[in-house]
C-alpha positions in Angstrom: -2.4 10.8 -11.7 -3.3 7.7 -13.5 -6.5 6.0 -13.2 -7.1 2.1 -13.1 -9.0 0.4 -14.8 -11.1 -2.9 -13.6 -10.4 -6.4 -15.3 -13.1 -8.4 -15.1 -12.4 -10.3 -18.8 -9.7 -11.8 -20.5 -6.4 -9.4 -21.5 -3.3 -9.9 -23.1 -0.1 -9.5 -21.1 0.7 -7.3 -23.8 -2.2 -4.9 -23.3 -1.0 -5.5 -19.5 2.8 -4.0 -20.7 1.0 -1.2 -22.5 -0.9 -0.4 -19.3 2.6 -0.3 -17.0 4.0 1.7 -19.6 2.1 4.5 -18.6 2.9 4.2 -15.6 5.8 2.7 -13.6 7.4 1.6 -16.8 7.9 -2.5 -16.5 5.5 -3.2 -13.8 1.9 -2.1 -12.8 -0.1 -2.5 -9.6 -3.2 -4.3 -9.3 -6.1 -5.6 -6.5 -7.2 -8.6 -6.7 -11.1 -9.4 -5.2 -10.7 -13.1 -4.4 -14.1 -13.3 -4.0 -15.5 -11.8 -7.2 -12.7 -13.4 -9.4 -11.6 -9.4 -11.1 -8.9 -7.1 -10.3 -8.1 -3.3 -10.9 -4.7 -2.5 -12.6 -3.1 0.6 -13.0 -4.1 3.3 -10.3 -1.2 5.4 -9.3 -1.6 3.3 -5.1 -3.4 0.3 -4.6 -5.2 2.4 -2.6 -6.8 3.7 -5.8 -7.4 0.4 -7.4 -9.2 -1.1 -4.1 -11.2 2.4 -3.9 -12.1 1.7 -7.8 -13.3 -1.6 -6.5 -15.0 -1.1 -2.8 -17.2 1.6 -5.2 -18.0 -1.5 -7.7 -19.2 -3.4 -4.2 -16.1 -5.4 -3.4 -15.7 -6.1 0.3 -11.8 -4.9 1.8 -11.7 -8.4 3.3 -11.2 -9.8 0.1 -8.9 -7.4 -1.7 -5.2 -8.1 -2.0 -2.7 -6.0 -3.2 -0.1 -7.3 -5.7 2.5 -5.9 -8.6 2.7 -7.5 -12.1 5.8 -7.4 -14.1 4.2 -8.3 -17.4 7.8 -9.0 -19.1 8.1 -11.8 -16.5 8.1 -15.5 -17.1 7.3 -17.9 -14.7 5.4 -17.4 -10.5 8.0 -14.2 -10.1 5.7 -12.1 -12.3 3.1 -11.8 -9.6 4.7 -9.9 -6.6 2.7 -9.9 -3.4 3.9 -6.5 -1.9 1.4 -3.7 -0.6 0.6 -1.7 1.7 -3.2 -2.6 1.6 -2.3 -6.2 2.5 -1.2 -5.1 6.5 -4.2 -6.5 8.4 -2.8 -7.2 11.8 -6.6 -8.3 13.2 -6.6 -10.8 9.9 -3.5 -12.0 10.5 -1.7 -10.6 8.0 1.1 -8.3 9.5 3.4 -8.0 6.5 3.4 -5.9 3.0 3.4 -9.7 1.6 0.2 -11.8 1.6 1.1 -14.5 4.8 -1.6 -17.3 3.7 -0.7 -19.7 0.8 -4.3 -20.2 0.0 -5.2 -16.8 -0.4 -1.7 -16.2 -2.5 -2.8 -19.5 -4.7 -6.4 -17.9 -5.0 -4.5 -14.0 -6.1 -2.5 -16.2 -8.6 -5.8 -17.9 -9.8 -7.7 -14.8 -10.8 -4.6 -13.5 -12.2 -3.9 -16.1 -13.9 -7.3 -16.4 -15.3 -8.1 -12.5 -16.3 -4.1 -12.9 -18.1 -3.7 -15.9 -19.4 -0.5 -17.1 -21.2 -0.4 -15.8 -24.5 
């Protein structure tokens, strides 16, 4: 079983690589907390990541589940696909995250805890 970790600085995508490579191989799960601007990377579910965060106070409303391919160039490195994201009674009935604003606000803290190198 592998344990995330929280991100709530500034890492390399290459540190990000290193990560997936104990894992999955080319790609690593994460949570995003919208609200709190961090994420968790690298638990075996996203289960585990949002449990990681929920017990660091994060609220479930505002986790996201997502997949980073590190190796990627360009918006398809950020893959919004998790089970954590069905929320039928918030409108979200897919795997996917349904809102554009809350995918543009994932892709913010992303983008800002991994910034191009």
């Amino acid at each position: 079983m592998t344990a995330g970790r929280v991100v709530s600085k500034p890492v390399y995508r290459a540190d990000l690589a290193r990560w997936a490579e104990e894992g999955f191989g080319d790609w690593i799960k994460a949570v995003v907390d919208v609200s709190r601007g961090i994420m968790a990377v690298g638990g075996d579910l996203h289960a585990d990541d949002a449990a990681l965060l929920l017990a660091q106070g994060s609220y479930q409303q505002d986790l996201w589940g997502i997949n980073l391919y590190p190796a990627d160039e360009g918006p398809d490195w950020i893959e919004f696909d998790s089970m954590i994201n069905i929320r039928p009674r918030d409108g979200n009935r897919s795997r996917g995250v349904d809102d554009e604003r809350t995918r543009a606000r994932i892709r913010d803290v992303v983008e800002s805890l991994i910034p191009a190198e």
